[in-house]
N, C-alpha and C positions, 0 to 999 in steps of 0.2 A: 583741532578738528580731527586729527585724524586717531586721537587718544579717545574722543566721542565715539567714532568709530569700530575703532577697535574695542569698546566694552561693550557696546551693541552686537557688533558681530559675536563675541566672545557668548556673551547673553544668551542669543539667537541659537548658538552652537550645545550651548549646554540647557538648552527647553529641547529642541531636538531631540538630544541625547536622550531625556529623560520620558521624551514622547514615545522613541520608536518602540521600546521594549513594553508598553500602556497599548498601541495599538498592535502587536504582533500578538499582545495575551488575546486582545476582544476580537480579532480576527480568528485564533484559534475556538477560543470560542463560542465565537459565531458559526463555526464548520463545524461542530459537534450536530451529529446527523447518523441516526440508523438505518444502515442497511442502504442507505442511495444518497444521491451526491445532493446540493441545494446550493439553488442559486446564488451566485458570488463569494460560495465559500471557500476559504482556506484550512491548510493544516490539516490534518488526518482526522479523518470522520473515526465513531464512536466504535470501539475494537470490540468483540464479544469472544474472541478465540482465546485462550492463552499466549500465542505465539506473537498475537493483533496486539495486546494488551503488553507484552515486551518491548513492541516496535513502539508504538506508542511513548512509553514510560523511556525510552532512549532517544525516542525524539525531544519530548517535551524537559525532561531532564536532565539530557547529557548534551547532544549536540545543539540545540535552541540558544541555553546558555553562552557554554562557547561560540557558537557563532554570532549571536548577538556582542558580545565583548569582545572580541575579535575588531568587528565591523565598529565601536563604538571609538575601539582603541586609536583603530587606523585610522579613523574620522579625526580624534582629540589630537591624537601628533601631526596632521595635514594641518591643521590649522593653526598650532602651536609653532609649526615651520615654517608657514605663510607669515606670521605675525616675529616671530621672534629674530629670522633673513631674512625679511626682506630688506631692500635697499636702503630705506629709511632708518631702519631699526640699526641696520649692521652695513653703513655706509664701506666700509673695508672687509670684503672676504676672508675667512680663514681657507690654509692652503692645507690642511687636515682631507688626508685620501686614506686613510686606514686606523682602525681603532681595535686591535686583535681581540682585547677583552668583551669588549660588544659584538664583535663578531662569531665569537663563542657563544654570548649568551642569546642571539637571533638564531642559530642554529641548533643550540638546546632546547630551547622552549618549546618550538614547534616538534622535536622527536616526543619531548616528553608528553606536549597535548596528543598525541597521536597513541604514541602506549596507553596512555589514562582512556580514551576515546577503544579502542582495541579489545581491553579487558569485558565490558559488557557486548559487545559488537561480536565477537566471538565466542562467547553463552550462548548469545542468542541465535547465530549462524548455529553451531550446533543443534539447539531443540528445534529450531526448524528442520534440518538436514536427517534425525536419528528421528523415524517413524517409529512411535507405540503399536504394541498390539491395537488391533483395530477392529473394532465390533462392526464397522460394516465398510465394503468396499466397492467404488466405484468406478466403474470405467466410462473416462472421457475422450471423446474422438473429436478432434477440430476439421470442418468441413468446409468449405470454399460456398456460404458465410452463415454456416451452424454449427451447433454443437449437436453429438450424439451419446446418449447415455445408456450404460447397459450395469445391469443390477443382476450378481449373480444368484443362482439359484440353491446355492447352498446356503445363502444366506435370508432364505426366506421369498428371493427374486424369482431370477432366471426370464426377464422380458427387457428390452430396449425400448427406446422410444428418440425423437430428435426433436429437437427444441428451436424453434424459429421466434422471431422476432414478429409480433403482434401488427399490420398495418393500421394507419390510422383508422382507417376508417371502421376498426376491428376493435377495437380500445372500448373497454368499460370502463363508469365513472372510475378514477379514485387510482388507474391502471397509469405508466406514467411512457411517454412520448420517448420511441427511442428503447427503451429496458423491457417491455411487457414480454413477453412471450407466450406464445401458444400452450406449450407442455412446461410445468415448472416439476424441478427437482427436490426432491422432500429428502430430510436427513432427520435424523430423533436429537432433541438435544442434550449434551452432559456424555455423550458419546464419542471418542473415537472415530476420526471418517477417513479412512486411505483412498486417496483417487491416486488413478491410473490413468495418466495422461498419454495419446498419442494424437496424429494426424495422418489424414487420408493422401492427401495433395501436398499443401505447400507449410512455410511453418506458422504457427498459431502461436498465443499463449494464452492460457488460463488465471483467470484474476480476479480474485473475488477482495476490494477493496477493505470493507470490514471484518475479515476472517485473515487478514494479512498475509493471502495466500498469494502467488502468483510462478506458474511452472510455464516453460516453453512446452508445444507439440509439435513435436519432430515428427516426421516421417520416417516408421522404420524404425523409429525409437521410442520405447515405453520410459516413462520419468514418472516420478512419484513424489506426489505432497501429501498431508492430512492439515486438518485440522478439528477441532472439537468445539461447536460452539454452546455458550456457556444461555443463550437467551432465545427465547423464541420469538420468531419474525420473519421477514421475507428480506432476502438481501441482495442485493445487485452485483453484478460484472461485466464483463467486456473482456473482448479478445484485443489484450495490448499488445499484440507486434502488427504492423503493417501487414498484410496477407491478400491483397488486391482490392478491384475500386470498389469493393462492398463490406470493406473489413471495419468501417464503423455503423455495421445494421447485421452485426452478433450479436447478443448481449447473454448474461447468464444470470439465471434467476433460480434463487435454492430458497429453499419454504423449509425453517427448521422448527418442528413440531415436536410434542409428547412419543414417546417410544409407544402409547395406545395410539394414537391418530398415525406415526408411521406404518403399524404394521396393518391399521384397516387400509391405509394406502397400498401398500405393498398389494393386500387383497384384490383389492379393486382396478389398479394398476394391470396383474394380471390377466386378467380378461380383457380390458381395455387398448392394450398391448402385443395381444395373446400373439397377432399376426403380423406384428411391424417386422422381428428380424429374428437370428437364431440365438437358439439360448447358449447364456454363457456361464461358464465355473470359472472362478478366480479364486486361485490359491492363497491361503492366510495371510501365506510370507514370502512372497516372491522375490525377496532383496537375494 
């Protein structure tokens, strides 16, 4: 009976095994999604950045992997040591409390997964971190529960505007629950975009999930991201730090269009704009 058992379980252990890594792929892509999130998905929605499309490619290719075989490993030895000590199997204990050579080799393993894990991890922390020259720049201000944007004038700008979150009963077809906003932010695509992040009040952070972007706004402190995205679309965000009881009714919404449709924006924006707040210059390079 208990030899039925154990090939059963044994059985049971290794369909498991071969299921989890079948359903973490169709979960992953089942959460392939531009630009906004969709209901009950998983795994990083569809990247359009270069820096989105790193994080991505080190998700699904480096650490997925290993952490899948990791989880698979520690599963197959739980249960290889439930089976192989227990009392039946191994009615007489051994009195074995130290194994130095194993104990070497559970100590190496994990430095060396972590160097291997390290080498693209910090690529990619770099081109995140080292901003390009930038054809256009943006300043973001995190507000107690909006964003404020201001586009300088040497760059074709020189108007602000503030971005509020759509209420329902404000929503056109097609607009989605929660993300909409009032004023959306237009970028050109195939460009370079330096934002300039701060905050008025308390701290913020800026995060636009498909652009792989996401910086804190301090108060008092200007921080800087870019990003360049590679597709045209509309893409959603969220202010991800806590920041008071309306810090999930921010959202941020960037409209990235043709370098023609930016600058009749840019045009029209102007006037549009003309009186919201004062004009601003932003230097090239202000690292």
């Amino acid at each position: 009976m208990f030899n039925v058992n154990r090939q059963m379980l044994t059985r049971g252990a290794w369909a498991a095994a071969a299921a989890i890594p079948a359903i973490l792929c169709a979960g992953v892509a089942l959460a392939q999604a531009e630009g906004q999130p969709v209901p009950g998905g998983l795994g990083l929605p569809n990247m359009v950045t270069p820096v989105g499309l790193g994080t991505q490619q080190l998700y699904n290719m480096v650490l997925m992997p290993i952490i899948s075989f990791i989880a698979l490993f520690v599963l197959g030895l739980l249960i290889y040591v439930c089976y192989r000590f227990n009392e039946q199997a191994n009615p007489i204990p051994s009195k074995l409390t130290h194994n130095t050579p194993l104990e070497i080799i559970w100590t190496l393993i994990p430095v060396l997964i972590l160097l291997f894990i390290s080498v693209p991890s910090l690529r990619l922390l770099a081109q995140q971190v080292e901003v390009p020259e930038a054809s256009v720049t943006i300043k973001v201000t995190g507000n107690q529960w909006y964003w404020s944007y201001k586009y300088p004038e040497d760059q074709g700008g020189g108007f602000g505007f503030d971005q509020m979150m759509k209420p329902e009963s404000e929503l056109q077809p097609g607009e989605l629950r929660l993300l909409a906003v009032d004023n959306e932010a237009l970028v050109p695509v195939n460009e370079v975009i330096a934002v300039h992040i701060t905050s008025n009040d308390v701290i913020h952070a800026f995060g636009v999930p498909s652009f792989g972007v996401r910086m804190d706004a301090i108060p008092g402190r200007l921080n800087q991201t870019w990003f360049k995205v590679e597709k045209e679309g509309v893409y959603y965000g969220q202010c991800f730090f806590i920041c008071g009881k309306d810090h999930a009714f921010m959202p941020i919404v960037i409209r990235a269009v043709s370098r023609e449709k930016y600058n009749e924006w840019l045009a029209q924006s102007k006037q549009k704009f003309a009186g919201a707040g004062a004009r601003v210059r932003i230097a090239a390079d202000s690292r």
